[in-house]
N, C-alpha and C positions, 0 to 999 in steps of 0.2 A: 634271621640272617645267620645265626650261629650254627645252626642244622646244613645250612647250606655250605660254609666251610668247613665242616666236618664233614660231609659226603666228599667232597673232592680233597679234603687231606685223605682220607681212606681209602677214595680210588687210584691216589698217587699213589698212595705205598704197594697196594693190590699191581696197578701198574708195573711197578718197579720191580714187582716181585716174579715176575711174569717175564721179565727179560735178563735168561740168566748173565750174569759177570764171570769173567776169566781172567785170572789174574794172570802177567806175566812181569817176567826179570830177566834179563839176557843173562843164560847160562845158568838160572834156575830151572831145578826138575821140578817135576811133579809130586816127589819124598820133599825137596823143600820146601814146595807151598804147603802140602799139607802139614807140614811141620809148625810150621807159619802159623798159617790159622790156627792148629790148634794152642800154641803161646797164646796167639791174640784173641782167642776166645775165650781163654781161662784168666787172661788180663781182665777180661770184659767184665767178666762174672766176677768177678773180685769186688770190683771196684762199688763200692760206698755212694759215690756219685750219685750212681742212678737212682737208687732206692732214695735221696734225699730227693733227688731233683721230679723224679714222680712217679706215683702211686697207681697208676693205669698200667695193667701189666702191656697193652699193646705197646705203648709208649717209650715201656722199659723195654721190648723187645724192639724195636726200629731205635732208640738211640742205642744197644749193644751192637746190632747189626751198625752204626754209623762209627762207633767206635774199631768195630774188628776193622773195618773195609781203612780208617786211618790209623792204626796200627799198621795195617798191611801196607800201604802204601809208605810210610815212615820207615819201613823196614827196606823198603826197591821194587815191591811190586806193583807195577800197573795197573787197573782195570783197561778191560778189553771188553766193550760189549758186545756180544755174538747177533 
């Protein structure tokens, strides 16, 4: 049974990854978002958290990705899926 939620957590991320996200903020450019993310992705990579909370690099990569995207959002930008 445990094979079997692991095939569908990993085709939801595969999934997820597959349909890009656009961030927006009324009256942010495109120099802001990138600005953005790159804060929120050095925030990410900082943090301690992750490497405590778990040892599966795929793991550590989808919660940094779940981190940047609530940074981003905590800062005024939206996701917008395309």
């Amino acid at each position: 049974m445990s094979k079997k939620i692991a095939l569908v957590a990993i085709s939801a991320v595969v999934l997820a990854a597959c349909s890009p996200t656009v961030y927006y903020k009324p009256g942010g450019t495109e120099e802001d978002l990138q600005r953005q993310v790159r804060i929120c992705n050095y925030e990410a990579a900082r943090s301690n958290q992750l490497n405590s909370m778990f040892s599966d690099p795929v793991l550590i990569a989808v919660e940094r990705n779940n981190m940047v995207r609530l940074c981003l959002e905590a800062n005024g930008w939206s996701p917008v899926t395309k």
